[in-house]
BASE-427998 format. One line per field, with one value per residue: residue in one letter; z, y, x of N, C-alpha, C in turn. Coordinates in pm, 1 decimal. Atoms other than C-alpha are relative to their C-alpha. Example, Ala and Ser with C-alpha at 12.3 -4.5 7.8 and 13.67 -1.06 7.14 Angstrom:
# BASE-427998
residu	(A/S)
n.zz	(0.0/-6.0)
n.yy	(-119.0/-119.0)
n.xx	(89.0/-82.0)
ca.zz	(780.0/714.0)
ca.yy	(-450.0/-106.0)
ca.xx	(1230.0/1367.0)
c.zz	(0.0/73.0)
c.yy	(120.0/109.0)
c.xx	(90.0/-77.0)
***
This chain:
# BASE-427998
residu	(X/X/X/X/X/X/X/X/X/X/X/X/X/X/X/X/X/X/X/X/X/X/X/X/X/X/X/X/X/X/X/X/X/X/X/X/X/X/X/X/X/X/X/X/X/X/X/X/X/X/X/X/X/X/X/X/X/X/X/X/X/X/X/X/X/X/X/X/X/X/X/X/X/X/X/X/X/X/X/X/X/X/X/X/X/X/X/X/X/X/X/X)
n.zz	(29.4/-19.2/79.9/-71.7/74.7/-79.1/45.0/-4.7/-76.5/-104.7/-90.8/-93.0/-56.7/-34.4/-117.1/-143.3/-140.4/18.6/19.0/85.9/8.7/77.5/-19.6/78.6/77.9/27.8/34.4/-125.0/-46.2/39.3/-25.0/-136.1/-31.9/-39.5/189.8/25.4/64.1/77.1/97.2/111.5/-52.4/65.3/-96.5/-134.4/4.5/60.6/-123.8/-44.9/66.9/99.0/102.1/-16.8/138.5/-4.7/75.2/69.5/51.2/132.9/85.1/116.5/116.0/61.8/-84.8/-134.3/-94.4/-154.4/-119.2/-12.5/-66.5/-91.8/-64.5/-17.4/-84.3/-190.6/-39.3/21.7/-40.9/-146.4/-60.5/22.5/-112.0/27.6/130.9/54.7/1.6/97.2/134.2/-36.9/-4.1/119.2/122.8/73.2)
n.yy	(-140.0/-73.4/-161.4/-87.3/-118.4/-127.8/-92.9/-182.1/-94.0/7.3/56.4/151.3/37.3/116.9/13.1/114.6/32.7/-100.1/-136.4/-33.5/-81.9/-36.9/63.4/-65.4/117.1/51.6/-144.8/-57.7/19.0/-67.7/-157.7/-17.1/44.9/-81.4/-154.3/45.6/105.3/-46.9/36.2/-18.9/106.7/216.2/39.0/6.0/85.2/154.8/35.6/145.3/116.2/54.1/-33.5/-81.0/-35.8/-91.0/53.2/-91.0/-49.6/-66.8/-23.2/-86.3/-9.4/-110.0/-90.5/12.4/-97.8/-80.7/38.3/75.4/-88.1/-48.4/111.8/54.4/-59.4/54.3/162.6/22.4/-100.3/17.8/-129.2/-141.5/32.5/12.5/-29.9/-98.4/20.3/57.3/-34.9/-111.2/23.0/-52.7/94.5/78.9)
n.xx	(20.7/147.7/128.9/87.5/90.1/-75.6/103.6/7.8/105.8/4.4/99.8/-60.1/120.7/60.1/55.1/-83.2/110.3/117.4/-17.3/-29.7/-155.3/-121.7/-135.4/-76.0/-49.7/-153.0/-33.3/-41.7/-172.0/-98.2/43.2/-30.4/-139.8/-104.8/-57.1/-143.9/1.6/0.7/71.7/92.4/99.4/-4.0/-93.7/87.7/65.3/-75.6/-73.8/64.6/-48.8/178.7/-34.4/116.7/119.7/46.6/113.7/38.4/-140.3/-1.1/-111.2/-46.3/14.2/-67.7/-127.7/39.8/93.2/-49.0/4.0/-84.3/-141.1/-10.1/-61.1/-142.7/-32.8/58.8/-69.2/-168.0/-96.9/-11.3/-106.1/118.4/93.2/109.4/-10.6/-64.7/-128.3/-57.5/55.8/22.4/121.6/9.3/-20.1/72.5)
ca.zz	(-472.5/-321.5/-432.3/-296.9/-413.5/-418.1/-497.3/-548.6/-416.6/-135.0/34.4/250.6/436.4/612.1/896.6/1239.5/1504.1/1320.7/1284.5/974.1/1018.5/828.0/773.3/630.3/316.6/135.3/-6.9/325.9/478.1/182.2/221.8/623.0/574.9/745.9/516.9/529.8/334.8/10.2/-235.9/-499.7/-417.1/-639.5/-419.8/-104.5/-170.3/-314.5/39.9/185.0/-52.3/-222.4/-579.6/-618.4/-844.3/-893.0/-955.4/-1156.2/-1342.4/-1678.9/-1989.0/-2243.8/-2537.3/-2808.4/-2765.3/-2392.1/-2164.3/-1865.3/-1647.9/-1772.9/-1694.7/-1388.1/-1266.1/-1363.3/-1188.3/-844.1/-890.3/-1006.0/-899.4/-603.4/-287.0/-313.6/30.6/-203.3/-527.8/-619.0/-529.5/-884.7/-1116.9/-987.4/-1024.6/-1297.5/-1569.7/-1798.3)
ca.yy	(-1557.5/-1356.4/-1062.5/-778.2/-563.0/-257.9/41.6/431.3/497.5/613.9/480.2/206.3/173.9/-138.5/-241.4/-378.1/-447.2/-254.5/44.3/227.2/261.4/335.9/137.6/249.1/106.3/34.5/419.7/582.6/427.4/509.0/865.9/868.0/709.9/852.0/1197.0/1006.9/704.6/765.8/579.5/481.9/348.3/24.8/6.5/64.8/-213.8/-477.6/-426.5/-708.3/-928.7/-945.4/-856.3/-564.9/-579.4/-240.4/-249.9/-12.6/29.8/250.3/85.1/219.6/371.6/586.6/876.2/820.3/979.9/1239.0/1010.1/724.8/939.4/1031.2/673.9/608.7/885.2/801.9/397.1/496.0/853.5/843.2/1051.4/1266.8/1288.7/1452.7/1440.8/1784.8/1685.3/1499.5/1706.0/2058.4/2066.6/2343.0/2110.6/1897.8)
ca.xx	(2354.4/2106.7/1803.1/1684.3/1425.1/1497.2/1213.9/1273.3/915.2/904.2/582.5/663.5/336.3/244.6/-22.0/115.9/-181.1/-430.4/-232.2/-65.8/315.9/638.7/963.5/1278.4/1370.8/1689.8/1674.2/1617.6/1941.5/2104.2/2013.6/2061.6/2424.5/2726.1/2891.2/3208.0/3071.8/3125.9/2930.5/2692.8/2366.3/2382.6/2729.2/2524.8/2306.8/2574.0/2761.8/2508.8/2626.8/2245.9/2240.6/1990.6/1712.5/1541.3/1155.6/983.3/1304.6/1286.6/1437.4/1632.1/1502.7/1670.7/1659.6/1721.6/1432.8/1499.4/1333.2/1582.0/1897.2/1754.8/1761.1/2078.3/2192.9/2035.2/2181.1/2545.1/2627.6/2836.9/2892.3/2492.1/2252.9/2017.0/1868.1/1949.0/2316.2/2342.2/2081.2/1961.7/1516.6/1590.2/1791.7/1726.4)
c.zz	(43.9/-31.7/73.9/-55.7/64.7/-59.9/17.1/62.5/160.4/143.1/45.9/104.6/45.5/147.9/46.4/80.2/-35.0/-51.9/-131.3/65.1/-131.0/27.4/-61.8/-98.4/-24.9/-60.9/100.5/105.7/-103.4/43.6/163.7/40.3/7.0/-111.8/-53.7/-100.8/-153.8/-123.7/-61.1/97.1/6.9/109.1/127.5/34.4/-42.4/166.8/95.0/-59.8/-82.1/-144.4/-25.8/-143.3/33.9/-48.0/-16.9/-104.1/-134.3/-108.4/-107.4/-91.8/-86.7/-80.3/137.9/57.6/108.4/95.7/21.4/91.2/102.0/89.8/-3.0/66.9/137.3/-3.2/-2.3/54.2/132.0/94.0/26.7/143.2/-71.6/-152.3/-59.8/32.8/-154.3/-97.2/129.8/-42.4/-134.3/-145.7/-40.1/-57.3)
c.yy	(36.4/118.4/64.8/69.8/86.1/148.2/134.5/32.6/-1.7/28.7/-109.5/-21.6/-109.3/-24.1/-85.9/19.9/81.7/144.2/44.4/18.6/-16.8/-69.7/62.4/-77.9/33.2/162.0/91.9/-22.9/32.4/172.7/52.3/-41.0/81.1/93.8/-72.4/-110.5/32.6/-146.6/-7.0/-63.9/-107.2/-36.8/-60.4/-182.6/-156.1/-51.0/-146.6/-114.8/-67.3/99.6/96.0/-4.2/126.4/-22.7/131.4/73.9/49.8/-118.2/66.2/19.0/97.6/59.7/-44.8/97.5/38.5/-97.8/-201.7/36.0/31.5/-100.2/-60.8/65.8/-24.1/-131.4/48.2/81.1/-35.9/115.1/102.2/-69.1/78.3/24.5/123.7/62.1/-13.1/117.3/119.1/16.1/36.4/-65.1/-80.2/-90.7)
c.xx	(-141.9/-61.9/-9.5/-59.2/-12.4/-127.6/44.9/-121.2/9.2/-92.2/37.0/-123.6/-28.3/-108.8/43.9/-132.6/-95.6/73.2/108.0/174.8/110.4/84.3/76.1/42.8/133.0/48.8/7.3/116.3/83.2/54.4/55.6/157.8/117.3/66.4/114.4/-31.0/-6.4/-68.6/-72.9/-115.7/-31.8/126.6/-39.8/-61.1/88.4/93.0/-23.8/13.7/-128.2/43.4/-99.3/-59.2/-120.6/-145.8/-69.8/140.9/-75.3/109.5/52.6/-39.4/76.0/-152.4/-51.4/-137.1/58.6/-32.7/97.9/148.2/-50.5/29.4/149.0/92.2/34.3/94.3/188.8/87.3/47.2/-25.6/-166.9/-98.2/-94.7/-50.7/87.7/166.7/69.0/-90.1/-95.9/-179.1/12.2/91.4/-34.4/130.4)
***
């Protein structure tokens, strides 16, 4: 069984030959993936056959927090190219 770490932020920053560039991570291919594909993100990520471990993960407290439910959102909902697919800026 294999890991992947998997990050919501989305700085990805690294230096190659001196110079500052960008990679895409495991959230920007989700995001860029065909309309027809219909899935979750945690889905997305299990496809490779790696087991995804999320870092900076929220855990649960009672009462839940907004910015708990918002992650669980993003990992489980299916089917959304953008946040305000699953949860609209103005709700709560």
């Amino acid at each position: 069984m294999q890991f992947q770490s998997v990050s919501l932020s989305r700085l990805r920053l690294f230096e190659s030959d001196g110079n500052l560039v960008t990679k895409l991570n495991s959230f920007d291919k989700y995001l860029s993936r065909h309309p027809a594909d219909i899935c979750s993100f945690y889905d997305f990520i299990c496809r490779s056959g790696n087991v995804p471990v999320f870092s900076s993960i929220l855990q649960a407290s009672s009462p839940l927090t907004e910015d708990y439910c918002r992650y669980q959102l993003l990992f489980h909902w299916p089917n959304w190219q953008n946040v305000s697919d699953i949860k609209p800026d103005s709700e709560t």
